[in-house]
Structures are given as structure tokens and as C-alpha cells.
N, C-alpha and C positions, 0 to 999 in steps of 0.2 A: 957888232955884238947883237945875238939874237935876243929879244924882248919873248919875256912868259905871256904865254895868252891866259888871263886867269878862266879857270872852267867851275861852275859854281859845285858845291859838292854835290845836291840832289840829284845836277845832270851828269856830274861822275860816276857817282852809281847806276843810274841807266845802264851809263854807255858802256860799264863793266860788265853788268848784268845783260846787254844786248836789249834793253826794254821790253817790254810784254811777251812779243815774240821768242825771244834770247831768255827766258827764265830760265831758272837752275830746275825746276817742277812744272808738272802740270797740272794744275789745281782743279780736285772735284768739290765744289761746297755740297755738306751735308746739314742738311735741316730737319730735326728731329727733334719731339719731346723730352728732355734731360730731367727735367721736372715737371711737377704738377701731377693730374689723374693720369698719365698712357706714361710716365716715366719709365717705368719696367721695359714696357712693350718698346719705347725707345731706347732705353740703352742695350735691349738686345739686338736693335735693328743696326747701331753705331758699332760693338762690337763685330757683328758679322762683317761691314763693312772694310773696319781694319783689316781683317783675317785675307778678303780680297786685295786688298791694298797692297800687304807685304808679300801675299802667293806672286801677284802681278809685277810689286818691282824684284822679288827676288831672281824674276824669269826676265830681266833687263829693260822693265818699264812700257810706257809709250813713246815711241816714236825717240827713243835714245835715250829717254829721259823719265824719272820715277816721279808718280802720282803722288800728290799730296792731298789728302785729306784737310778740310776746311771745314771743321765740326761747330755748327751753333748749336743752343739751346732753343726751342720756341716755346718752351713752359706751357705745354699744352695748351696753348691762348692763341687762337686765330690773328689779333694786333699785331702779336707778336711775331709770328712765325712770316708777316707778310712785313716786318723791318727787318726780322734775319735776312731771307730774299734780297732784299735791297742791299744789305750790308755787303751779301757775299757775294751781290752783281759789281757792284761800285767801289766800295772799299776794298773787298780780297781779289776782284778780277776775274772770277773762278768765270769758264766760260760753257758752265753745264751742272747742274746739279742733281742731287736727289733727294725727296722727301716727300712729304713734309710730314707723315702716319695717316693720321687721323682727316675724312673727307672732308671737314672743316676747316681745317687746317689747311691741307691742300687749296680749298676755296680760296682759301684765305692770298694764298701765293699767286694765282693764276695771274691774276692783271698783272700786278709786277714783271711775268714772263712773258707778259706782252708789252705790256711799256719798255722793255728792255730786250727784247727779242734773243731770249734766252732760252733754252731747251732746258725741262727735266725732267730724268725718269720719276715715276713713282711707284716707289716701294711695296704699299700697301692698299692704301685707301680704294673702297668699292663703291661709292656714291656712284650712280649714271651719269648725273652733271658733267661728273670732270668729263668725259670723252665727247659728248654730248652738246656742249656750251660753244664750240668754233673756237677753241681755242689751239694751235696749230705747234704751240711748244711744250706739250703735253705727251708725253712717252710709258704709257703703264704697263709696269708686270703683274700686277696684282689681279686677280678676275672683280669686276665688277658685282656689285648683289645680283645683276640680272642674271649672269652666268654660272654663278652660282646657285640661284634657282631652277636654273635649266638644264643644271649638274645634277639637283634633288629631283627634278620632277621625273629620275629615270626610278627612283625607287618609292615614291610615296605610295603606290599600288601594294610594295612589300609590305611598308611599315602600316599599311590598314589608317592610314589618316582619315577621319570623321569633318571635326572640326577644330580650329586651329586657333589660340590667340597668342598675341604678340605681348613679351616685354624689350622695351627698346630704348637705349640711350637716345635721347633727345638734341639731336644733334643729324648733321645732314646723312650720316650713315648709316645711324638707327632709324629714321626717318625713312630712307631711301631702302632699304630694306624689308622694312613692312609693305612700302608699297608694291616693290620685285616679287617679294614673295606670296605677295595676297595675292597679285593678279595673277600670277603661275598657279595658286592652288584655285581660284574661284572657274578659272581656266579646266583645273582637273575633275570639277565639280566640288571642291571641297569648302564647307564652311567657313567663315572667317568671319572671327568673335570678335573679342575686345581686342583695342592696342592701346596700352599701357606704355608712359615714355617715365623716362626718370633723369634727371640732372649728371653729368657727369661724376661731379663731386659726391653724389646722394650716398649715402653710407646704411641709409633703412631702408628697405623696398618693402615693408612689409605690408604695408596700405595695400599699394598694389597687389602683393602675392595674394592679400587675402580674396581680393576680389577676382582675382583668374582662379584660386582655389575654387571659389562659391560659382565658377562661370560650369555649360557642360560641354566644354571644349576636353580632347582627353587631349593635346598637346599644345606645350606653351615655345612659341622660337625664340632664342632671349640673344639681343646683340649691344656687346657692349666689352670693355678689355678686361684683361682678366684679374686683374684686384676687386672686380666690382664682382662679376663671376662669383667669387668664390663668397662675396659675403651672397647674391643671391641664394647657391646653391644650400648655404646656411640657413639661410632663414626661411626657405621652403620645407627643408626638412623639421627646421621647428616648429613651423604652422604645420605639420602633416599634410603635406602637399603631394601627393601619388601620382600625380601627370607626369608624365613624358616632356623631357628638357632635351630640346634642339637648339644649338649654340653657331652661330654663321660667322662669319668675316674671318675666320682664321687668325684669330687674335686670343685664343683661350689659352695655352700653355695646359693642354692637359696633365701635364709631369707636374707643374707646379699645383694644379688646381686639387690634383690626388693629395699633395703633399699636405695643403691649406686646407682643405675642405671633406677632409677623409670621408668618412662614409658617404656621406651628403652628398657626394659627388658620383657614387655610384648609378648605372643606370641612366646617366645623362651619354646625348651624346653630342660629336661635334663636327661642325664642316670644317676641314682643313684642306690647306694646298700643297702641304711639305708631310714623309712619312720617314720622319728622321727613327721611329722605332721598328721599321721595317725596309732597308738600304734597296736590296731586292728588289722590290717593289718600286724602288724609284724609278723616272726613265734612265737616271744616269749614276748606277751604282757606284762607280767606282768615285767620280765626285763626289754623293753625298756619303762617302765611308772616308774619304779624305776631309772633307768639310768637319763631319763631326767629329775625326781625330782630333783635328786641329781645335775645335772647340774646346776638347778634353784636356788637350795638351794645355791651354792657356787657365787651367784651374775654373774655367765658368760651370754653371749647373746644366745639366743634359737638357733640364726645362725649359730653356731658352732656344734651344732649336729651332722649334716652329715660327719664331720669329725670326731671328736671327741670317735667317738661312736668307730672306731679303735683301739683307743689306748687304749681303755676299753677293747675291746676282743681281742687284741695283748697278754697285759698283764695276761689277764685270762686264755689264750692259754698257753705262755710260764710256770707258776704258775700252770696248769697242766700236763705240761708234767715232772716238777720238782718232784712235789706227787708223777706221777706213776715212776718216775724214783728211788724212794727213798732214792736221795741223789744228792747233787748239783755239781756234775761232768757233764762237755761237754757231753763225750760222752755215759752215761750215760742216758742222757737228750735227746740228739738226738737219739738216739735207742725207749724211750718214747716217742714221737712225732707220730710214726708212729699208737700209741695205744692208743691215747683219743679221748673223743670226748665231745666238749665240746657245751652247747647250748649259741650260739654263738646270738647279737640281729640282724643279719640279716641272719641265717640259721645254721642250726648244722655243725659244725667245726671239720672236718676229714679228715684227708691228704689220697691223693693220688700218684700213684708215675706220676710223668712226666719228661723224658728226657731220656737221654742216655741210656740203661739195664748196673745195676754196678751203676751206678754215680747219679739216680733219686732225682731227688726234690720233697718236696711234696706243693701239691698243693687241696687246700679245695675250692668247687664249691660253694661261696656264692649265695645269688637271685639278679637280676638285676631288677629294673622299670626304666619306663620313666613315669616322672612329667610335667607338663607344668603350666606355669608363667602367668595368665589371668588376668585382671585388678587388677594387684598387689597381687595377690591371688596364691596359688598352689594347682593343680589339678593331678588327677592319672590317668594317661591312662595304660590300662592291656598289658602285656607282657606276 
């Protein structure tokens, strides 16, 4: 008589599942604001991402198998966003991520993907650090401030810049910013005034505004997300504030900020990387006229494009570099990275190295414009 071998259940399930390798999914962790100050800004980054999710497994997945989204919260709190990391190294297995918005945030993840030797795209964030610091599992689509300054300095001859001061979230991207952009304009010969920083959560800027009002700089660069935006754009227009509003990081939501901030908004204008109100004009029409179909289709506001459109080719990024890695291992995956290219809706998407020799990060040269906000309208001025 044959005797049962007992098999305990947890390694039943394994050995069902095939363990790590043998999953039913291949898991992307997303690390994003859900709350807190950049919530907006992240839950348009989280939607876009689905949108790629189910394009990619409706088209039969990776590698036989359909992508799972592995969505945290990092409540706009650098702590935080560096224990989601850990959770969705450790706990969910995910063997690539993307996130995290915000360059603080981002900071916040880095060691982690080094302690753990783990790649991930990043979405958004324009701090210099991140590419810059030798961190080697670092993958950005976003342009950095510096490139984005080097996007503007093709037009500040048009726009007659004089002298220039900053208002800037205080934070390593507002920070990081002032600094990009002061040494590109001090570079052009151009003045550089006061910089003005303000708390993420700060709900009054008006201290500040009055004092870049009283300044004789005729332009102010203001970086920071766009709920914060829109009370600036208010309460410059209630100080009578007549300076020229230059807004950076591609974090403004023009559509929304028309919506929140009517007139007041007029006349400002903004750095963006995505021109979801002009398809055309994109490198890759016919995606972004698919993308923002698909946006429409799912009942979201048009307003979230400009964000959104991220976590669309975050995802598309990371889901390529899975394929050519052919098989869902870290490192694996980050040795891929350096080999695709994917066409991406604001430019083809292919890393380069930037930072340290040994330790390089990559870093993909998206397109920059500047748009401007005319009688509740958006216009394109050429870069």
C-alpha cells in the first residue's frame, strides 16, 4: 500500500503556481501620490498607467503572460513612498517599478533600488540628482530642469527676458529648478532676482507674491503642482500682479488650471512635454489620438492628459524592457533598459547614460514646448 507524502499547503501553492518564475502575472509596482499635496497629479499618472496596462494585455501581454499593476499610495511623503518601495520589492515581488512623481519622492526611493537591486522607470520627476547621484537602477522619461532649460534658452531672446525671479516649491525640484534655470539665464546674460520657496502644503503665497510684485524683475518662473498653481495664479491677480508667469515641470494641467483659476490664468504661460491639445503636433499622432480616445472613453477630464500621458509610456517603457529581457528578473530587466526603444507620445524613448562612469543612470531626452493660456484658450509658442 502506497503511503501519502503530506505536502504542506503554502508549498502546494508554489508548486501550483510554478513559484516566482511560474506566476499567473507579471507584476509592475506603481508608486504614486493617491493623497496628500501631488494627489491630482498622481492619480492622473495611475490612471494613464492602466490605460497601458489593458492596451498591452489586450494585445496578449508579456512574454504569454498579462501585466499586473501593483498600485501603492506614497501620500506625497518621501517616508512613505521609500516603505511602498520596500513593500513592492519584498512583499509583492514586483521585479521593476515606476514612480515615484515628485523629486523628493523619487529621492526618497533611490537607496531602496539599490539595496535591492531593482530598476525603475521614472515618470515625472526633473530634480538633476536623480541621474546624477550613481545610482545605476534609475530609468527616466521625464526631462530633467536642466533640459528643460535648455529647451527655453532656444526662446528667451523672443520672449525679451530682462530680469527674472523665481517662485518655487521647496522641495528638491523647486530647488533644483531655480538653480537649472538661473545658471541657463545668468549664462544668457540675464538677471536673476529673488527666489522665493513655499511649503508644499502652503495654501497663501501672498507674502511672497507681494514681494516679487515690489521686485523689478518683469518675469516670475513659478514650479510647483497644479492645485497649488491655481491658488498662485489667484492671488497674483488679487495683488495686481502684471508680470509674466512662467510655470516649468509639466505638472500644471493647463485645462484644469483655465477651469479653477479663470481669468487669472490668462496670460501665464507653461513648459510642458505632452501636446494632447494639438495630436499633430505630437511625434506620434496616431498614439496620442488613441491615448486620448481612450482617456475620453473611460469618463476622465481632458485635463489630465498632460499628466497622465506618463504613466501611459512609464508603463509601456518598463513592459518593454520586460520582452526584451525575456523573463521577469530585476536584473535581467535592467540590463534591457539600456536596449529598447520605445515610441513614446512625446518622443522616442531611449536611455542614455548620465552620471557617475560605473554607476550611470539612464536618462531619455523627451521634447519640451511652451504653451500659453489666452482668453481661456491654449496656444503654442515654438521651442
Amino acid at each position: 500500500m502506497r503511503t501519502m507524502k503530506y505536502v504542506p499547503a503554502a508549498a502546494l501553492a508554489v508548486a501550483l503556481l510554478g513559484g516566482p518564475a511560474g506566476a499567473q502575472t507579471i507584476k509592475i509596482g506603481v508608486n504614486e501620490p493617491l493623497t496628500g499635496a501631488f494627489a491630482a497629479s498622481g492619480t492622473y499618472v495611475v490612471n494613464g498607467a492602466k490605460i497601458a496596462a489593458d492596451e498591452i494585455n489586450a494585445k496578449g501581454g508579456v512574454l504569454g503572460k498579462k501585466i499586473e499593476l501593483v498600485i501603492e499610495d506614497n501620500k506625497s511623503n518621501p517616508t512613505e513612498a521609500a516603505a511602498v518601495a520596500e513593500k513592492l520589492i519584498n512583499s509583492d515581488k514586483t521585479p521593476v517599478m515606476m514612480g515615484a512623481w515628485g523629486s523628493s519622492l523619487t529621492l526618497a526611493v533611490m537607496p531602496k533600488l539599490m539595496e535591492y537591486e531593482t530598476p525603475m522607470v521614472v515618470e515625472t520627476s526633473s530634480s538633476g540628482k536623480i541621474t546624477t547621484s550613481g545610482n545605476p537602477y534609475i530609468f527616466r522619461i521625464s526631462p530633467p530642469s536642466a533640459v528643460e532649460a535648455v529647451a527655453f534658452r532656444n526662446i528667451v531672446d523672443e520672449l525679451d527676458l530682462k530680469k527674472v525671479d523665481f517662485l518655487v516649491i521647496n522641495n528638491d525640484w523647486g530647488r533644483g529648478t531655480a538653480e537649472d534655470f538661473g545658471k541657463m539665464f545668468k549664462e544668457k546674460g540675464i538677471s536673476v532676482g529673488l527666489v522665493e520657496t513655499m511649503d508644499q502644503g502652503a495654501q497663501d503665497m501672498s507674502a511672497q507674491l507681494a514681494k516679487i510684485k515690489g521686485s523689478d524683475a518683469e518675469t516670475v518662473i513659478v514650479t510647483t503642482a497644479v492645485d497649488q498653481l491655481t491658488l498662485i495664479f489667484k492671488q497674483a491677480a488679487a495683488l495686481g500682479m502684471k508680470k509674466r508667469i512662467i510655470t516649468t515641470g509639466g505638472s500644471q494641467n493647463p485645462d484644469q488650471i483655465i477651469a479653477q483659476a479663470g481669468a487669472a490664468a490668462n496670460g501665464t504661460m507653461h513648459l510642458t512635454t505632452f501636446l494632447p491639445w494639438f495630436p499633430e503636433k505630437t511625434p506620434n499622432p496616431e498614439a496620442t489620438k488613441y491615448f486620448i480616445s481612450e482617456w475620453k472613453k473611460r469618463g476622465f477630464d481632458f485635463a489630465g492628459c498632460t499628466e497622465s500621458f506618463r504613466g501611459y509610456d512609464g508603463i509601456r517603457t518598463a513592459a518593454a524592457a520586460i520582452e526584451k529581457a525575456g523573463k521577469a528578473e530585476p536584473a535581467a530587466i535592467k540590463t534591457a533598459m539600456w536596449d529598447i526603444k520605445v515610441k513614446g507620445l512625446n518622443g522616442d524613448i531611449v536611455f542614455r547614460k548620465a552620471g557617475p562612469e560605473g554607476k550611470e543612470s539612464g536618462q531619455s531626452q523627451p521634447n519640451v514646448y511652451l504653451i500659453e493660456i489666452s482668453d481661456g484658450k491654449i496656444g503654442m509658442k515654438s521651442l
